[in-house]
DRENPA-3360 file (N, C-alpha, C; in nm, 2 decimals, always signed):
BEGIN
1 = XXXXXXXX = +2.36/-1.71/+3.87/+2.45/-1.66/+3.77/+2.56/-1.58/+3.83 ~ +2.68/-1.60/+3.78/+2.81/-1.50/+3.82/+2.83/-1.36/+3.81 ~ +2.85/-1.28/+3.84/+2.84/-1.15/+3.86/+2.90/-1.14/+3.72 ~ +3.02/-1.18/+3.65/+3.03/-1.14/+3.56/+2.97/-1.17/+3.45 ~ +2.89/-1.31/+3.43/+2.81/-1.33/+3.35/+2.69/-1.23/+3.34 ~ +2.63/-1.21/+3.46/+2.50/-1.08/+3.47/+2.58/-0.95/+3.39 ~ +2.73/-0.93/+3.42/+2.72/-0.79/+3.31/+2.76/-0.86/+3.15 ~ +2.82/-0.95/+3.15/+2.85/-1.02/+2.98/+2.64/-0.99/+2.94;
9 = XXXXXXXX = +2.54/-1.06/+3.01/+2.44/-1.07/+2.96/+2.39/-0.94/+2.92 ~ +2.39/-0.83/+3.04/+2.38/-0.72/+3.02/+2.42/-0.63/+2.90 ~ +2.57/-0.61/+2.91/+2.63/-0.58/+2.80/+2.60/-0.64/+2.66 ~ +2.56/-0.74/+2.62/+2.48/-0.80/+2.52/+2.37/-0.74/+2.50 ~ +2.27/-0.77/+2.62/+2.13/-0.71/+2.57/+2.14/-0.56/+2.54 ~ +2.23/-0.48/+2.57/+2.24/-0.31/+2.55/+2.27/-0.31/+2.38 ~ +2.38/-0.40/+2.34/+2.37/-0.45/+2.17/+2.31/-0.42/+2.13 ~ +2.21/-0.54/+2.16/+2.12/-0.62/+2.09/+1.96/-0.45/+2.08;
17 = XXXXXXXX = +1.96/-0.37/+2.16/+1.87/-0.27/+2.18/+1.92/-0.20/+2.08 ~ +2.06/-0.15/+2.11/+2.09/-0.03/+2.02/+2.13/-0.09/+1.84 ~ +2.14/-0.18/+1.81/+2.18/-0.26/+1.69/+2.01/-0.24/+1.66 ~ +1.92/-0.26/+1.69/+1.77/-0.24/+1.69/+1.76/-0.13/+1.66 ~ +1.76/-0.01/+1.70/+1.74/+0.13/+1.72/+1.80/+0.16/+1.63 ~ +1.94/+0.15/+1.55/+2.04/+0.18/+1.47/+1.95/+0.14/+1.32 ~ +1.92/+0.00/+1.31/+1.88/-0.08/+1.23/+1.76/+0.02/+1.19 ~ +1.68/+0.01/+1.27/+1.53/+0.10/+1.20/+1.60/+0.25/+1.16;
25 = XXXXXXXX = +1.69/+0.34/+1.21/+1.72/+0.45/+1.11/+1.78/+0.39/+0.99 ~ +1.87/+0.30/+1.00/+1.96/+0.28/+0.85/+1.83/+0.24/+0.75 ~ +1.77/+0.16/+0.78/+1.65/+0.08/+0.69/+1.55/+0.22/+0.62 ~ +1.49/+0.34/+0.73/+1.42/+0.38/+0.63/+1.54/+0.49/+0.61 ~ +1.64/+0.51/+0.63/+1.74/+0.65/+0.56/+1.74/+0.79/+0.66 ~ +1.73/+0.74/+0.78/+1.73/+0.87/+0.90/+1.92/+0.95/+0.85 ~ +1.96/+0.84/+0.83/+2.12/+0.87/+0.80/+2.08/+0.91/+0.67 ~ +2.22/+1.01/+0.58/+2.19/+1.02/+0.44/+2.25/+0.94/+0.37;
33 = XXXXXXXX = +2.22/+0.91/+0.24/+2.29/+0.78/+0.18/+2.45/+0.86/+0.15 ~ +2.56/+0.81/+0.17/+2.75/+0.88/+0.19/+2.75/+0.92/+0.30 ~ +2.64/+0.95/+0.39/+2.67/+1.05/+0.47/+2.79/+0.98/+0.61 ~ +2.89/+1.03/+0.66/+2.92/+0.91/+0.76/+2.88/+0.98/+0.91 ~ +2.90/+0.83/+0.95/+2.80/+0.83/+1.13/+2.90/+0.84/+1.19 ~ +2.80/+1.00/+1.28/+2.86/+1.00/+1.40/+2.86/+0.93/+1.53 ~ +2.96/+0.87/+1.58/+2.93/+0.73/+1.63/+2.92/+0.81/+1.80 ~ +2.94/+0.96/+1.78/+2.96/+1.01/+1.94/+2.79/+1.07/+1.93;
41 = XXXXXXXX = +2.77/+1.11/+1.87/+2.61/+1.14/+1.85/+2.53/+1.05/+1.86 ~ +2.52/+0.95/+1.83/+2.46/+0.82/+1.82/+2.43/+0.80/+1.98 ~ +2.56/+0.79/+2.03/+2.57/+0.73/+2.17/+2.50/+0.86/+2.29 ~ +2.50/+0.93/+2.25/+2.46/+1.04/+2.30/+2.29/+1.08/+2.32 ~ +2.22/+1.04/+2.16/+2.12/+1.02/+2.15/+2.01/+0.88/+2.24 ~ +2.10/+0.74/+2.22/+2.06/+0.67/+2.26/+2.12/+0.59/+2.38 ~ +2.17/+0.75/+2.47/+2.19/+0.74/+2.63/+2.27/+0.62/+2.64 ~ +2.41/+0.54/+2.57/+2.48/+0.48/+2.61/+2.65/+0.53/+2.54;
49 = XXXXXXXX = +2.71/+0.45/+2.60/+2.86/+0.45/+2.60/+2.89/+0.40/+2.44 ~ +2.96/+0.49/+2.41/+3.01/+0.46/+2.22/+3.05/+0.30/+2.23 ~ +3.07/+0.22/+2.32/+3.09/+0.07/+2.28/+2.99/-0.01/+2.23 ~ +2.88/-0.01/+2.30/+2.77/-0.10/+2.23/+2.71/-0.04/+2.09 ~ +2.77/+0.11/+2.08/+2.75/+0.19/+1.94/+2.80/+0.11/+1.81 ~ +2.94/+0.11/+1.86/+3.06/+0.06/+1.76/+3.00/-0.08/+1.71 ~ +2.94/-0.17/+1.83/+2.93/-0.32/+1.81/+2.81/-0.34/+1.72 ~ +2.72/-0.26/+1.74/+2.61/-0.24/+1.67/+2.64/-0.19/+1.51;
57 = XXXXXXXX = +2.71/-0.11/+1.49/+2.76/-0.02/+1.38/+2.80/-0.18/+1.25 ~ +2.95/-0.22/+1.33/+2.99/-0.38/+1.28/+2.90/-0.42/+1.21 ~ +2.76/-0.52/+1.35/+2.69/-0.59/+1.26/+2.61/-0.54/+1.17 ~ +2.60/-0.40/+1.21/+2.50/-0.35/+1.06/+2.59/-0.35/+0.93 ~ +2.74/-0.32/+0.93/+2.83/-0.31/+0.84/+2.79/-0.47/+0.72 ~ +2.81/-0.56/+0.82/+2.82/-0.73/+0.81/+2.68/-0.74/+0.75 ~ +2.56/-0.72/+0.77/+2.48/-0.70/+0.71/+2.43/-0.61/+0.60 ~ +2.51/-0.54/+0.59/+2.43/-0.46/+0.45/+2.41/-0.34/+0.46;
65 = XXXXXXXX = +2.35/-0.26/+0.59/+2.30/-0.16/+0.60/+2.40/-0.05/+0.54 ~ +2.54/-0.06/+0.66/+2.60/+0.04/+0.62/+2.76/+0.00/+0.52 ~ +2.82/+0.10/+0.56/+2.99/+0.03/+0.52/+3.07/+0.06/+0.57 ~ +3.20/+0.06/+0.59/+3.28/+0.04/+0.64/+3.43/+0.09/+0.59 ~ +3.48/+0.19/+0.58/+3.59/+0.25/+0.57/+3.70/+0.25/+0.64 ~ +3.81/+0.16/+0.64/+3.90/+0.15/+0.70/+4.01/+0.32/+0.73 ~ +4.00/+0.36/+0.86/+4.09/+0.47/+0.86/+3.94/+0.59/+0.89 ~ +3.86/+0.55/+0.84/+3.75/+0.67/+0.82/+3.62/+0.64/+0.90;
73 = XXXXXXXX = +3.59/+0.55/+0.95/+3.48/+0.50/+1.00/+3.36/+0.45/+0.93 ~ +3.22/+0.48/+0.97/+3.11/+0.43/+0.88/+3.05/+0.49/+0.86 ~ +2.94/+0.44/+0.70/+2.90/+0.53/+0.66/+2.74/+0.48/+0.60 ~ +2.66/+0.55/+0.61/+2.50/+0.50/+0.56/+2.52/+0.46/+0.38 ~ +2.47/+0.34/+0.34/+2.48/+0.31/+0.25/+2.40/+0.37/+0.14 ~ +2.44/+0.34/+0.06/+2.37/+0.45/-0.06/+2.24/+0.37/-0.17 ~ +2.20/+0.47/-0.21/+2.04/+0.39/-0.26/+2.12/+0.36/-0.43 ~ +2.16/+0.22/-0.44/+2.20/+0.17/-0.55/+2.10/+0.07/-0.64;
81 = XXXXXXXX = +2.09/+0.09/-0.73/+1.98/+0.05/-0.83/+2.00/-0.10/-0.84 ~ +2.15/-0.08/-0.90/+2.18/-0.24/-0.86/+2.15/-0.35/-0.74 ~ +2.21/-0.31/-0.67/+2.14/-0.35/-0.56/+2.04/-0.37/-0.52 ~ +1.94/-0.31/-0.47/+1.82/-0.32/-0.49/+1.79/-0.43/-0.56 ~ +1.79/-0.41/-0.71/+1.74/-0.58/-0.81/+1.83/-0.67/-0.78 ~ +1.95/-0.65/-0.75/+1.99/-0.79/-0.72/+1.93/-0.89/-0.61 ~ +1.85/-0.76/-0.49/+1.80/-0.83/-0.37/+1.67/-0.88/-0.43 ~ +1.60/-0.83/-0.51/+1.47/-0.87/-0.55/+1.49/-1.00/-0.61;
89 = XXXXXXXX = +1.64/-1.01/-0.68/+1.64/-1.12/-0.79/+1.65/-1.22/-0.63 ~ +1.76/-1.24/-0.58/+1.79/-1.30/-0.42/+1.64/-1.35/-0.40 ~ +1.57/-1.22/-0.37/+1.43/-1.30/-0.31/+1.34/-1.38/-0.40 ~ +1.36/-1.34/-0.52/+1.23/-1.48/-0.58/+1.28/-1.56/-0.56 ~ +1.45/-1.61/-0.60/+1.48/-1.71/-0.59/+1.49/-1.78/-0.48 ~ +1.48/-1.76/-0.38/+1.47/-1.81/-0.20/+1.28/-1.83/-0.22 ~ +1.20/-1.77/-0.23/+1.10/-1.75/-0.25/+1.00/-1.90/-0.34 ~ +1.08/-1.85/-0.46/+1.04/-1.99/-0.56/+1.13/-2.11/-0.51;
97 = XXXXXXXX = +1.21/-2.07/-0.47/+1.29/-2.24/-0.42/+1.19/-2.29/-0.31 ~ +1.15/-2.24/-0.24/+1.07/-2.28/-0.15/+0.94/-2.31/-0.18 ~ +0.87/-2.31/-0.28/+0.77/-2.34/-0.32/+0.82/-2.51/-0.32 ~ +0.90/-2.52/-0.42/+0.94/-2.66/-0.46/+0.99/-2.77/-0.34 ~ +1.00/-2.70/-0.20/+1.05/-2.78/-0.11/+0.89/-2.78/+0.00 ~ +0.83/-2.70/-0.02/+0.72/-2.73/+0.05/+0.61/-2.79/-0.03 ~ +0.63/-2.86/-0.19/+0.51/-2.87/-0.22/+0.50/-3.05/-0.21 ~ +0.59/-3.06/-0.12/+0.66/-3.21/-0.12/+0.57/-3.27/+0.04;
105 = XXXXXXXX = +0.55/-3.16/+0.10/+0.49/-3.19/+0.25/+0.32/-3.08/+0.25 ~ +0.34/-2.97/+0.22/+0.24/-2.95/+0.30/+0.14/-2.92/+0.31 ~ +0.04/-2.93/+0.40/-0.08/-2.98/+0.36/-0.19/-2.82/+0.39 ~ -0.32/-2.92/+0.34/-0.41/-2.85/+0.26/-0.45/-2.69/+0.42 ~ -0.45/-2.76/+0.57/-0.51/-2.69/+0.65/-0.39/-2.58/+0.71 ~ -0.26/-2.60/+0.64/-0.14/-2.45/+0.70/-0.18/-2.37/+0.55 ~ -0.20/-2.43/+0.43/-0.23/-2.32/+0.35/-0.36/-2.21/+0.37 ~ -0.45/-2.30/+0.45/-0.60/-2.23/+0.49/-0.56/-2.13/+0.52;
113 = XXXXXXXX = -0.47/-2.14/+0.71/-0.43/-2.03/+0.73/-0.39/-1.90/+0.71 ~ -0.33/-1.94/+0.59/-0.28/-1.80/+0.51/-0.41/-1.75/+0.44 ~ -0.43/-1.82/+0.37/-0.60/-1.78/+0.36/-0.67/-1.70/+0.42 ~ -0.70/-1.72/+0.55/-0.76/-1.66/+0.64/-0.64/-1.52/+0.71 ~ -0.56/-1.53/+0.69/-0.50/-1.40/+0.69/-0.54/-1.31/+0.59 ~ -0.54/-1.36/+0.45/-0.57/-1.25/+0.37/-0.71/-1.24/+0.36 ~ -0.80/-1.34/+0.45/-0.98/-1.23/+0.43/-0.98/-1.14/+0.55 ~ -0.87/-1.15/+0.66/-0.87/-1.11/+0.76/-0.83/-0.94/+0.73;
121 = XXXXXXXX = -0.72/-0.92/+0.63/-0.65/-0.82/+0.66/-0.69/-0.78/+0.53 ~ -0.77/-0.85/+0.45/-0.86/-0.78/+0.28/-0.77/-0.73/+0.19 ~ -0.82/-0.68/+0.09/-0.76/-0.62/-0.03/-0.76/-0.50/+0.02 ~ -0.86/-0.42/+0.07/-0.85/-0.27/+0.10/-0.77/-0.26/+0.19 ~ -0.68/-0.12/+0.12/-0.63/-0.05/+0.22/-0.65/+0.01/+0.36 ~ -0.82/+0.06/+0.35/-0.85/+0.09/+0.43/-0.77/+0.23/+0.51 ~ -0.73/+0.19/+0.63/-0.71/+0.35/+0.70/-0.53/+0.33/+0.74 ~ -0.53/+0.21/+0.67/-0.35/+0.17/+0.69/-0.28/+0.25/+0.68;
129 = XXXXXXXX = -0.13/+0.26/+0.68/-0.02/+0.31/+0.65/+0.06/+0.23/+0.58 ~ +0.11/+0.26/+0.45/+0.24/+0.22/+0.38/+0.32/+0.13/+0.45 ~ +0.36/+0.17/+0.58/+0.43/+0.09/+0.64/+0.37/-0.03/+0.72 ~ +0.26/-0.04/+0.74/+0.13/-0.13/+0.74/+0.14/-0.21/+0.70 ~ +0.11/-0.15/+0.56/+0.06/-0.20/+0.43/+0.23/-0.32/+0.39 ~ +0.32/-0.26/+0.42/+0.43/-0.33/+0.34/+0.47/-0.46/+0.51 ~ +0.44/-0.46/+0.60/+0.42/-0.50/+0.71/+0.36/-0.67/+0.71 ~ +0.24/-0.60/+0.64/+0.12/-0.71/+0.60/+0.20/-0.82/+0.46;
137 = XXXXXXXX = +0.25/-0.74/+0.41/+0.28/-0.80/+0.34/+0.40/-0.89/+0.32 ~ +0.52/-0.84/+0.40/+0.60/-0.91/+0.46/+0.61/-1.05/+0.53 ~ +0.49/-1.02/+0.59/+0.43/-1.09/+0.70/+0.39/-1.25/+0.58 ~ +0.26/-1.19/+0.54/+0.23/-1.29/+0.41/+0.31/-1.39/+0.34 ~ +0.48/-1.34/+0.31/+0.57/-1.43/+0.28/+0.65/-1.50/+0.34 ~ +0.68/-1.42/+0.44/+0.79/-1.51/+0.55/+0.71/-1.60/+0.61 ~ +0.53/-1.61/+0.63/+0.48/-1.71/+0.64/+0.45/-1.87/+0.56 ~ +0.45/-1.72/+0.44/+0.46/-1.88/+0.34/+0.63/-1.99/+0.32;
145 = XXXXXXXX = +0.72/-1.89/+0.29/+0.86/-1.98/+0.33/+0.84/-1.99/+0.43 ~ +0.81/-1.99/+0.56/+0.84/-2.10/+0.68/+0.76/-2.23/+0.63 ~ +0.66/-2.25/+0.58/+0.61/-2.39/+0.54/+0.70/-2.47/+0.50 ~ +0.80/-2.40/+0.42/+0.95/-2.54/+0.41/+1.02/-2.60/+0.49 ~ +0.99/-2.51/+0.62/+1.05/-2.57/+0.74/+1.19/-2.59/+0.76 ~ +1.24/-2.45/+0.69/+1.39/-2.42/+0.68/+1.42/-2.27/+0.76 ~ +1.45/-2.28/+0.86/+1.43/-2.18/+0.93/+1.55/-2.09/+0.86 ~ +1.63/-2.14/+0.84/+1.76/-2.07/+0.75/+1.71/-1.94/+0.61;
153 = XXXXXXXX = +1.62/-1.97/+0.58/+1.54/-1.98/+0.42/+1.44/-1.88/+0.50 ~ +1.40/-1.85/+0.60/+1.32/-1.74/+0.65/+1.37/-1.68/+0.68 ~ +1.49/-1.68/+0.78/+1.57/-1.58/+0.80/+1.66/-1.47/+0.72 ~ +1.68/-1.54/+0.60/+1.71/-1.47/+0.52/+1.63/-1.36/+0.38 ~ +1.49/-1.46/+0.41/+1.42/-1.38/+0.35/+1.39/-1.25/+0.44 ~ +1.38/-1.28/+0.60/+1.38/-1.14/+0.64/+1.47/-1.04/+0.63 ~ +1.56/-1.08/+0.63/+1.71/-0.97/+0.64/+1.67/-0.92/+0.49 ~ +1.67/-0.98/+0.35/+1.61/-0.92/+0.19/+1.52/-0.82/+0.27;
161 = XXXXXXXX = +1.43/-0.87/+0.28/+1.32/-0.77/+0.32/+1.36/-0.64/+0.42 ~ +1.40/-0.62/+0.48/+1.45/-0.52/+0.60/+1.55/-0.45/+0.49 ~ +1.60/-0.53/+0.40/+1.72/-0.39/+0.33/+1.61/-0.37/+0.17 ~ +1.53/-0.42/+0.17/+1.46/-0.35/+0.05/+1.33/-0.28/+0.10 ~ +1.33/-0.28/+0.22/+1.15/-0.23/+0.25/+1.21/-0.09/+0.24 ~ +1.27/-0.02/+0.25/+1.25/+0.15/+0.22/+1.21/+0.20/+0.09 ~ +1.22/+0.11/-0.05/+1.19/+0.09/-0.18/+1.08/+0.05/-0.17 ~ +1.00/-0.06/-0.11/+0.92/-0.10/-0.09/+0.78/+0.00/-0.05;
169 = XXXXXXXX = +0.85/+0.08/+0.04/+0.75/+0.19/+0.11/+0.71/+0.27/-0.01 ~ +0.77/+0.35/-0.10/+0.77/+0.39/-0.19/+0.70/+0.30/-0.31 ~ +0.76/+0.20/-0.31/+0.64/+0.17/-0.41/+0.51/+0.09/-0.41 ~ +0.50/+0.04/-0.26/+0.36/+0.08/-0.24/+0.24/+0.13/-0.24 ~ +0.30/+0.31/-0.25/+0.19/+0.37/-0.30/+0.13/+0.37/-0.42 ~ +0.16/+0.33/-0.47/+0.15/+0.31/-0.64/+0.08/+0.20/-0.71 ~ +0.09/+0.10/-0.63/+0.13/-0.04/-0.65/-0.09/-0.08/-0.60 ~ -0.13/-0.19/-0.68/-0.25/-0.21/-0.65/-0.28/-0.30/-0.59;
177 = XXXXXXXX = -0.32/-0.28/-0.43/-0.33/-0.40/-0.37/-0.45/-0.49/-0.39 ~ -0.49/-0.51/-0.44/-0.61/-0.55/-0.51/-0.54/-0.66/-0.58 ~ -0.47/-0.61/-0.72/-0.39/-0.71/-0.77/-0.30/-0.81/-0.72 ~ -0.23/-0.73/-0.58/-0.14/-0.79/-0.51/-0.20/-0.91/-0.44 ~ -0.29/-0.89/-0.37/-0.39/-0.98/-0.30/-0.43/-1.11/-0.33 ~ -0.49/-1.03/-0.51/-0.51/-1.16/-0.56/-0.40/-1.31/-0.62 ~ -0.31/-1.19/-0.63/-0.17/-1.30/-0.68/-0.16/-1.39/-0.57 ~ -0.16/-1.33/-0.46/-0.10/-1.42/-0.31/-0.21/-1.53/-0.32;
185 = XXXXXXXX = -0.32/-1.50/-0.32/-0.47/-1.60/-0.36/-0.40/-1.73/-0.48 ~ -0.35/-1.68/-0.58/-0.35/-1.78/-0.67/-0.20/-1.85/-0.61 ~ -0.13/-1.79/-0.56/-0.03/-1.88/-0.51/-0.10/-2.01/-0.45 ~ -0.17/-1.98/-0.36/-0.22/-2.04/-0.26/-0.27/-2.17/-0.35 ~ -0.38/-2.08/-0.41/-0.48/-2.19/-0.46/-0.37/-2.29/-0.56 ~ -0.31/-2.26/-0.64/-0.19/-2.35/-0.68/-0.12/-2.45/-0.67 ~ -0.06/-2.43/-0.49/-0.06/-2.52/-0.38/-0.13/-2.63/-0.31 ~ -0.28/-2.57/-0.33/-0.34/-2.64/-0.31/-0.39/-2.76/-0.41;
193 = XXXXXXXX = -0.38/-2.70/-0.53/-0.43/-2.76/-0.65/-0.30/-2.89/-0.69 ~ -0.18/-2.87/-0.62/-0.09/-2.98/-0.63/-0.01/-2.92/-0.76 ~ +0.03/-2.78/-0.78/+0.07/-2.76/-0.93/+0.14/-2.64/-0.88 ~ +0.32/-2.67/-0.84/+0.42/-2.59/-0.80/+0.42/-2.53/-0.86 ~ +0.46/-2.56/-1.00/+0.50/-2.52/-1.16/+0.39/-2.38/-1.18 ~ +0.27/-2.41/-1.17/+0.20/-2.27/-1.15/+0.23/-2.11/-1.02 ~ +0.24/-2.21/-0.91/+0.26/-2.12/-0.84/+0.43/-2.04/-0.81 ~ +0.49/-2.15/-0.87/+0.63/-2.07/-0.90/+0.63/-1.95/-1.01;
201 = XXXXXXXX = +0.52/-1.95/-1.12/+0.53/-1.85/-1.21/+0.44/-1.75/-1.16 ~ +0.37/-1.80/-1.07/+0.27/-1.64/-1.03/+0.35/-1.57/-0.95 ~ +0.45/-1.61/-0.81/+0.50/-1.60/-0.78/+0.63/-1.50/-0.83 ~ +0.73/-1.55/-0.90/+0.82/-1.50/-0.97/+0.78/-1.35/-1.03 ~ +0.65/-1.40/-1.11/+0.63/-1.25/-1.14/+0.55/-1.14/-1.05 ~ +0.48/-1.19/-0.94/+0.50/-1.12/-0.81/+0.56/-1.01/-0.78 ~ +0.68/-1.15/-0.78/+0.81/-1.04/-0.69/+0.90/-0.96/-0.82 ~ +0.91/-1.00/-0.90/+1.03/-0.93/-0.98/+0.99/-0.80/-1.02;
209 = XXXXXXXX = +1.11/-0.69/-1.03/+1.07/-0.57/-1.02/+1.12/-0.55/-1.14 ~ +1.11/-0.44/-1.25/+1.21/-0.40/-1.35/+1.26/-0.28/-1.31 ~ +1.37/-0.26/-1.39/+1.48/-0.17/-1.32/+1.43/-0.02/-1.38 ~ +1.33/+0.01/-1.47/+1.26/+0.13/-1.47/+1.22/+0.15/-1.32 ~ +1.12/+0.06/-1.23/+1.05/+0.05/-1.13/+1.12/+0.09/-1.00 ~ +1.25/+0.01/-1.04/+1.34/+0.06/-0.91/+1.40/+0.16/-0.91 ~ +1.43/+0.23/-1.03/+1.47/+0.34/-1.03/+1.41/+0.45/-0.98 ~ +1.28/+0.41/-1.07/+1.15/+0.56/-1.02/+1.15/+0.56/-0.88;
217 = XXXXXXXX = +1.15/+0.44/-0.78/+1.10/+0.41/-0.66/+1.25/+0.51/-0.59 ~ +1.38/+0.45/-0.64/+1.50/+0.50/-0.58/+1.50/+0.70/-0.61 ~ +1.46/+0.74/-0.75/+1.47/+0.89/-0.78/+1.34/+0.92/-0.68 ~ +1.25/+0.88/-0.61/+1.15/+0.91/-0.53/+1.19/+0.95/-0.42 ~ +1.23/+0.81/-0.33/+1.33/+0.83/-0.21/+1.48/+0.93/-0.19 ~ +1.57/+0.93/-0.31/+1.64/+1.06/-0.31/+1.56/+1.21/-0.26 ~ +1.42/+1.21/-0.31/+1.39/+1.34/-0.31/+1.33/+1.35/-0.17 ~ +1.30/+1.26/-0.09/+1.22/+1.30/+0.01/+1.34/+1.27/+0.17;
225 = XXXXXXXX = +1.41/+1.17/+0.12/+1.58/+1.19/+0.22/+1.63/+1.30/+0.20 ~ +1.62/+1.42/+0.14/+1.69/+1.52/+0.13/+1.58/+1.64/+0.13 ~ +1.46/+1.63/+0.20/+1.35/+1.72/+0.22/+1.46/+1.79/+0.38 ~ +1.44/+1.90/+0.37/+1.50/+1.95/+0.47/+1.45/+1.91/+0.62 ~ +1.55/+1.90/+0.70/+1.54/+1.83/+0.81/+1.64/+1.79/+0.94 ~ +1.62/+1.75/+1.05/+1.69/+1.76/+1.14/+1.78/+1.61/+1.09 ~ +1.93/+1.61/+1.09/+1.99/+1.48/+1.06/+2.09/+1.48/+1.18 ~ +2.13/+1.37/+1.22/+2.22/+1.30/+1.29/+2.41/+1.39/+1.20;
% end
């Protein structure tokens, strides 16, 4: 490889780290929601040159996390109700579309699998963490949409997921995994039973939140982002 290509690569992977590191504070709210980033503190903290800061900053912009003020720089996005349900609406529908594209192919021994994830990882909480707990569960879906074999259609269910898991965390504690467990169960068994139409409706109501839900979850998260503390 060419000397300059070794630092193009380099210079990339420094990105690709700090766009990572960036990503996990915007997702759970290390930043305040208006609050804007300091792009010299940043770089300071995570021992590099304000360039791979800025590049990182972009794609988070382009993605959702933060925003972008022309003249002013960036800024941590704000916990919007709307939002939020529009992502939830986003994900059944990626979610249930995929039901209907995988019930055309797949067979009885990749649904096992998932199966065997959930006697693996149980209904009980056990000694988990929230973030665990929402982990596990993430996991559980982006397995089941990859069965459609749209790699497009997973990737985007991940990115949904990464901008709603801080809501998520929150309302996990609340939430009965017990019930949760078993819905993923009747998805399954559904699938298996040759009957989309059922498992689109267990599904759908799964995932859909009402906007009481997201609210309480969002007036929750206000209060504990603003628990006194060291901020950027």
């Amino acid at each position: 490889m060419e000397p300059d290509a070794d630092i193009a690569v380099e210079a990339e992977s420094s990105v690709d780290r700090v766009h990572q590191a960036l990503r996990d504070m915007a997702m759970d709210y290390r930043f305040k929601p208006g609050d804007r980033i300091n792009e010299g503190a940043l770089a300071k903290l995570l021992g590099v040159s304000r360039t791979p800061v800025r590049e990182a900053l972009n794609r988070l912009s382009v993605e959702g996390f933060l925003t972008f003020r022309a003249g002013r720089g960036f800024f941590c996005r704000e916990l919007d109700p709307q939002e939020i349900f529009q992502l939830f609406e986003l994900r059944s529908v990626i979610e249930c579309g995929g039901v209907l594209l995988m019930a055309k192919h797949v067979k009885a021994e990749q649904l096992e699998l998932l199966v065997d994830f959930l006697d693996e990882t149980g209904p009980e909480a056990g000694d988990r963490s929230v973030e665990q707990l929402v982990a596990l569960d993430e996991h559980f879906h982006e397995q089941l949409i990859a069965l459609t074999n749209n790699m497009e259609m997973v990737k985007t269910l991940a990115h949904i997921n990464r901008r709603i898991r801080f809501v998520r965390w929150i309302h996990m504690e609340t939430s009965d995994r017990l019930t949760t467990q078993n819905e993923h169960r009747l998805v399954l068994a559904a699938l298996k039973n040759g009957d989309p139409a059922r498992a689109i409706e267990i599904l759908s109501r799964h995932i859909q939140r009402r906007h009481e839900e997201i609210l309480s979850a969002i007036r929750e998260g206000y209060s504990r982002i603003y628990v006194p503390g060291p901020t950027i």
